[in-house]
C-alpha positions, 0 to 999 in steps of 0.5 A: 256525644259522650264524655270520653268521645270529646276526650277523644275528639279534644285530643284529635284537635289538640294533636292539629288534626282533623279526620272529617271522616273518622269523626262522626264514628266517635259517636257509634264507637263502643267505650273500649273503642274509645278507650283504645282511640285515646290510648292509641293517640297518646301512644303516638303523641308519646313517641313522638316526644321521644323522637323530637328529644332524642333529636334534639339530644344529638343536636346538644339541646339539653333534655329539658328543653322540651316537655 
C-alpha cells in the first residue's frame, strides 16, 4: 500500500467511516485517483466545517468556538 493511499484511508478512519467496499480499491487506484480521493474528502470535510459554524453563527455561538 502506498504512502498516499493510507493518507487516504487514514483520513477515511478519521472522518468515523468505514467503506469495506472502496477500501481494497485504494490499492489499484492510480495516484491522480488518490489525489482526487483526498482532495475530495477534504472538500467534504471542509463544508462541513462550514455548515456546523454557520450553525452555530445563528445560534449566538462565537466563531472560535469550533476548529
Amino acid at each position: 500500500m502506498s504512502h498516499l493511499s493510507r493518507t487516504v484511508f487514514a483520513t477515511m478512519r478519521q472522518m468515523g467511516r468505514a467503506y469495506p467496499a472502496l477500501e481494497p480499491a485504494l490499492e489499484t487506484m492510480t495516484e491522480p485517483q488518490l489525489q482526487d480521493m483526498l482532495r475530495l474528502m477534504r472538500d467534504v470535510q471542509e463544508s462541513e466545517k462550514g455548515r456546523m459554524q454557520g450553525r452555530m453563527s445563528r445560534m449566538g455561538i462565537p466563531r472560535g468556538m469550533i476548529r
